[in-house]
C-alpha positions in Angstrom: 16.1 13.6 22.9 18.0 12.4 20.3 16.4 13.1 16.6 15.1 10.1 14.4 14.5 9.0 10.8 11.6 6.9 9.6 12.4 4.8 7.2 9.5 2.8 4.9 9.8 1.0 1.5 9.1 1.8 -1.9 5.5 -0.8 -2.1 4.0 2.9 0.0 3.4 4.1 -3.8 4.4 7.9 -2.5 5.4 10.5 -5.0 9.2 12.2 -4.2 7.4 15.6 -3.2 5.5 13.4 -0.5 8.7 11.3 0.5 10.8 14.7 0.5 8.0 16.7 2.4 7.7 14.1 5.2 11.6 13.3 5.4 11.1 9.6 4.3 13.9 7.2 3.3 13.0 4.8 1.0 14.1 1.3 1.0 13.4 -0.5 -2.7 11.8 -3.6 -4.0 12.3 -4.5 -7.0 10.6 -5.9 -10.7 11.8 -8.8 -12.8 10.5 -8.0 -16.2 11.9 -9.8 -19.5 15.0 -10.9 -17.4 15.7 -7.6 -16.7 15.9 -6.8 -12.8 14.4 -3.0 -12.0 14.8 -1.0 -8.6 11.3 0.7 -7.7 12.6 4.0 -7.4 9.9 6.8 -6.4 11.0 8.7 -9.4 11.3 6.0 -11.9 14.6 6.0 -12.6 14.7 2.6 -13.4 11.1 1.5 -14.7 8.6 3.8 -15.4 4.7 3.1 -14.0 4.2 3.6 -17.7 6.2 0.9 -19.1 5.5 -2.0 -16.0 1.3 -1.2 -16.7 2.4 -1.5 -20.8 4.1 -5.0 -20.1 1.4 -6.5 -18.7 -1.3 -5.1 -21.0 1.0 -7.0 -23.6 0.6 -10.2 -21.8 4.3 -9.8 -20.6 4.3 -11.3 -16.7 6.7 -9.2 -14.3 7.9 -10.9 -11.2 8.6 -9.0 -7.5 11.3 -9.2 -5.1 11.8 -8.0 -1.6 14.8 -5.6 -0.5 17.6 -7.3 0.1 19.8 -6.6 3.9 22.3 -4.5 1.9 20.1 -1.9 1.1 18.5 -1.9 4.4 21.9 -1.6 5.6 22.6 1.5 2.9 19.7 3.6 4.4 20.2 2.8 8.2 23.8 3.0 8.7 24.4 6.2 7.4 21.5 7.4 10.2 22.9 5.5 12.9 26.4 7.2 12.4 24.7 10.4 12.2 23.3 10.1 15.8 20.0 9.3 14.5 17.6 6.9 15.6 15.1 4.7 12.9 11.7 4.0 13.1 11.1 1.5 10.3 7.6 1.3 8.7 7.3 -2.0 6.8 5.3 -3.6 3.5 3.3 -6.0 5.2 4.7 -9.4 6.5 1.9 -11.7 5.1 2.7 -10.3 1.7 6.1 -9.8 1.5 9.8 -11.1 3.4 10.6 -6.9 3.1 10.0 -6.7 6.7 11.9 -9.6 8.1 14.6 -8.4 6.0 14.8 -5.2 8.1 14.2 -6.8 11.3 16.8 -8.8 10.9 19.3 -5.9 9.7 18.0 -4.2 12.7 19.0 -6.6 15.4 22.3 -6.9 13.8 23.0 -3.2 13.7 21.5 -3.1 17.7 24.5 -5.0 18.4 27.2 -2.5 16.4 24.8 0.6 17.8 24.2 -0.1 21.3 23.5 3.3 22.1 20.7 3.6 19.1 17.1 2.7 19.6 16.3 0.8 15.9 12.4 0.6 16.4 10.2 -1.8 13.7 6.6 -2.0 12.8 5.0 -4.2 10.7 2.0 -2.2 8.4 0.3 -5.1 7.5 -0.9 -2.9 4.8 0.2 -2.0 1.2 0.7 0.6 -1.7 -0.9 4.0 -0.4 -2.3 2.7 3.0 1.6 2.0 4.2 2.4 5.5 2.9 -0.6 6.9 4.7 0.7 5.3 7.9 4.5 6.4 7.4 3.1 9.9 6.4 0.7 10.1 10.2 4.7 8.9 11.7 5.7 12.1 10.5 3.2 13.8 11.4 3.3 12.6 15.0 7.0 13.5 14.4 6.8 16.9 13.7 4.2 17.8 17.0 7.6 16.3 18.8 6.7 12.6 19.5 9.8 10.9 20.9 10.5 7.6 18.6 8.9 5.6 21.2 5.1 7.6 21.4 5.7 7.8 17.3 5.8 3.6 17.0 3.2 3.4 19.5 0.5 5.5 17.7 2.0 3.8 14.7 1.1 -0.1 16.0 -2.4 1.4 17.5 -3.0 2.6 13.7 -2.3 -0.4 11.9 -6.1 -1.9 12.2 -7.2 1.0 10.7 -5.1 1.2 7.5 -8.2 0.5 4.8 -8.1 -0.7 1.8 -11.1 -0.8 -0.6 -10.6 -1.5 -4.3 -11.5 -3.2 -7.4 -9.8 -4.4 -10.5 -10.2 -4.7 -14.2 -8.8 -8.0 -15.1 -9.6 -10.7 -13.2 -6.4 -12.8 -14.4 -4.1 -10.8 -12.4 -5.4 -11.5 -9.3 -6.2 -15.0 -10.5 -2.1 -15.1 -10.6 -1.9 -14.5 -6.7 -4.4 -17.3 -6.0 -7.7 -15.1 -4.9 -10.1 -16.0 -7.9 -10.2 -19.5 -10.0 -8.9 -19.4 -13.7 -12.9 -20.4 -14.3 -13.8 -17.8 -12.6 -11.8 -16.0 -13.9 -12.8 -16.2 -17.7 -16.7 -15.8 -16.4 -16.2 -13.0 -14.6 -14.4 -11.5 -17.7 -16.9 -11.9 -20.0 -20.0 -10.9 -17.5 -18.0 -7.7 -16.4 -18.0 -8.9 -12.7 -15.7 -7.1 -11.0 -14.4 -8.2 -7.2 -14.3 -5.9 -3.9 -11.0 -6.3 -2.4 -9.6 -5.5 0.7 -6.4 -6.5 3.0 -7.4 -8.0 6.1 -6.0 -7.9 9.7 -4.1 -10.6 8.8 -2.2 -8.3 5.7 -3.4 -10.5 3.3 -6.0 -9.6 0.1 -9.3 -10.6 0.4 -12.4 -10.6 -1.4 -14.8 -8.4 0.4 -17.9 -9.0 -2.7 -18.8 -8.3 -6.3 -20.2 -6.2 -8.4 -21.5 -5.9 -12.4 -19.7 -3.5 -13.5 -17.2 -0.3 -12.7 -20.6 1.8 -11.7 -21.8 -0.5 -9.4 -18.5 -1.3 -7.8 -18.0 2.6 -7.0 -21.0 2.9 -5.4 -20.3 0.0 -3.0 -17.2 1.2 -2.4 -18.6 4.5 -1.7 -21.3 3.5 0.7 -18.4 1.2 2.6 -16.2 3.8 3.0 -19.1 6.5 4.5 -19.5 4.1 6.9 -16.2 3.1 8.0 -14.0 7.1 7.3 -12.6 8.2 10.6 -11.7 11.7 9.8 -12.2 13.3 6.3 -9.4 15.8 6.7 -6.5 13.1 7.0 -4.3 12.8 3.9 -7.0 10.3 1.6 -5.2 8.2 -1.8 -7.4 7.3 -4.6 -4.9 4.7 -6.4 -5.3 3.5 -9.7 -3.4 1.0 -12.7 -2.7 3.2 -15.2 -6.1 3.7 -14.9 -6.1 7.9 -14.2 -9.4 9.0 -16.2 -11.8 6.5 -14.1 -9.9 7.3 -10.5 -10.9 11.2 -11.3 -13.8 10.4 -11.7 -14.3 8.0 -8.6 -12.3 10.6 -6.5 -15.0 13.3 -7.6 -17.5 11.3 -6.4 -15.9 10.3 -2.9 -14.9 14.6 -2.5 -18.5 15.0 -3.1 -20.2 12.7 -1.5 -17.8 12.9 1.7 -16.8 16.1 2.5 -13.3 15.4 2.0 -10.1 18.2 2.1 -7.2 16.4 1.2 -7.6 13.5 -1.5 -4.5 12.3 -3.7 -5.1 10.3 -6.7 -2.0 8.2 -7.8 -0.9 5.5 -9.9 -0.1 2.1 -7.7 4.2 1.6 -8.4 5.7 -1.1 -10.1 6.1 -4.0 -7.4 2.4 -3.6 -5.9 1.2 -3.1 -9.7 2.1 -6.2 -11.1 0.1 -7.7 -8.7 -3.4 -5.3 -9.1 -2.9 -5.1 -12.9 -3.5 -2.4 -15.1 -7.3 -1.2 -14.3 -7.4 -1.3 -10.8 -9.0 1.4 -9.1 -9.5 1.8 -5.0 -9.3 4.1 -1.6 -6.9 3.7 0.7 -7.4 5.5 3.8 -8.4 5.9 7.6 -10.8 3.8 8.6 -12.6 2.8 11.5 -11.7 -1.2 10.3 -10.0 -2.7 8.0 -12.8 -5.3 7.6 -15.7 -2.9 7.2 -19.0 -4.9 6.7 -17.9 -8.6 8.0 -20.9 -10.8 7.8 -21.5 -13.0 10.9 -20.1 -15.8 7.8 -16.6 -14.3 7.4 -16.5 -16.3 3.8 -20.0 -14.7 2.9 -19.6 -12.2 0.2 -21.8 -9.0 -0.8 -22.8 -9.6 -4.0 -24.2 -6.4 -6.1 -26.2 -7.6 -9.2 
């Protein structure tokens, strides 16, 4: 059997001792920020989580872009030549043209590497749930799973990549279309904070509202009870420069869960500009990604 790489991009938010543990390469995305183009390195060689979260918290408005097919290129032909294989774990396709960029490096690099199987999955997922998912491919990996049993239990997996969160600010979702600029302003002044979640289709969507961080966390609690597959699977509580408050909602979920192996990590660059400093959420195994649906898919929880 010949031996493979997986390959995922730097939106999976994983720290270089998790990307080095699990043999990850890491394809980068990258922030526009005062005219100033950054690669989102892992180590943050570029642009600190720091200084992106800073920028924004001074009303400066960063920009994202995918990886370009060079890159790709940079981290699979090196492989290929080796005599390795790829399995390439993607930033979801409904945010994101990342993954069509790597498909389409793929299939031209099938035709140069006939002998090489260049396997691609799309996450539909984001930040800490895609490095959850590349992290279980390398687990898979390691108990020997040929390339192909690795993508398959990677594509079964997908629906369950969950993603529970809330934000501070209001505006910065209000940038990617989810909330009104009306509401908005309201919701800023009445400290109503949104449930968020991506969806099967790998787009964010509102999953309710709450009054208030407290309040939040304890719906986001009681959603994940319900909907945790396994509490001994790698679990990421992800934050916006926001470190003291995740802490402090991770306590709670180790607590009130039972759990064994829980990671609490700032969100990068690329997938911060677009959660804002603030943002706090799980990201984990679940039995759905859509935990709760009303009967009324547009019906939302609200928690007074």
């Amino acid at each position: 059997m010949r031996d493979y790489t997986i390959v995922t991009d730097s939106t999976c938010d994983l720290s270089p001792e998790m990307i080095e543990r699990y043999n990850l390469k890491i394809a980068t995305l990258s922030v526009l920020l005062d005219g100033k183009v950054y690669k989102n390195y892992p180590d943050e060689r570029e642009i600190t989580n720091k200084e992106l979260y800073a920028a924004m918290r001074s009303k400066k408005l960063p920009t994202t872009s995918a990886v370009n097919p060079e890159d790709f290129e940079k981290i699979f032909r090196p492989e290929l030549e080796a005599g390795r294989d790829i399995l390439y774990v993607g930033f979801s396709s409904a945010m994101s043209c990342t993954y069509n960029s790597g498909c389409t490096v793929a299939a031209e690099l099938r035709e140069e590497f006939p002998e090489a199987k260049i396997l691609t999955v799309d996450s539909l997922a984001a930040t800490f749930s895609l490095g959850l998912l590349a992290i279980m491919a390398a687990m898979k990996k390691e108990k020997g799973a040929t390339i192909e049993e690795t993508a398959k239990y990677v594509e079964e997996n997908v629906p369950n990549m969950a993603h529970a969160f809330t934000v501070d600010d209001l505006f910065h979702i209000m940038r990617g279309g989810r909330v009104s600029r009306s509401t908005a302003f309201i919701g800023s002044i009445l400290s109503i904070k949104p449930i968020l979640r991506v969806g099967n289709n790998g787009l964010i969507e509102s999953a309710g509202k709450a009054r208030g961080t407290k309040k939040a966390f304890q719906f986001l609690l009681e959603q994940i009870r319900d909907n945790l597959t396994d509490p001994t699977l790698p679990f990421f509580v992800g934050h916006g420069d926001n470190e003291e408050t995740a802490n402090e909602f991770a306590e709670m979920l180790k607590r009130e869960l039972g759990l064994t192996d829980v990671h609490v990590c700032c969100l990068g660059p690329v997938c911060g500009c677009h959660g804002g400093p603030g943002l706090v959420g799980a990201f984990y195994h679940g039995k759905t990604r859509e935990p709760g649906v009303a009967a009324n898919k547009d019906e939302e929880r609200n928690i007074a």
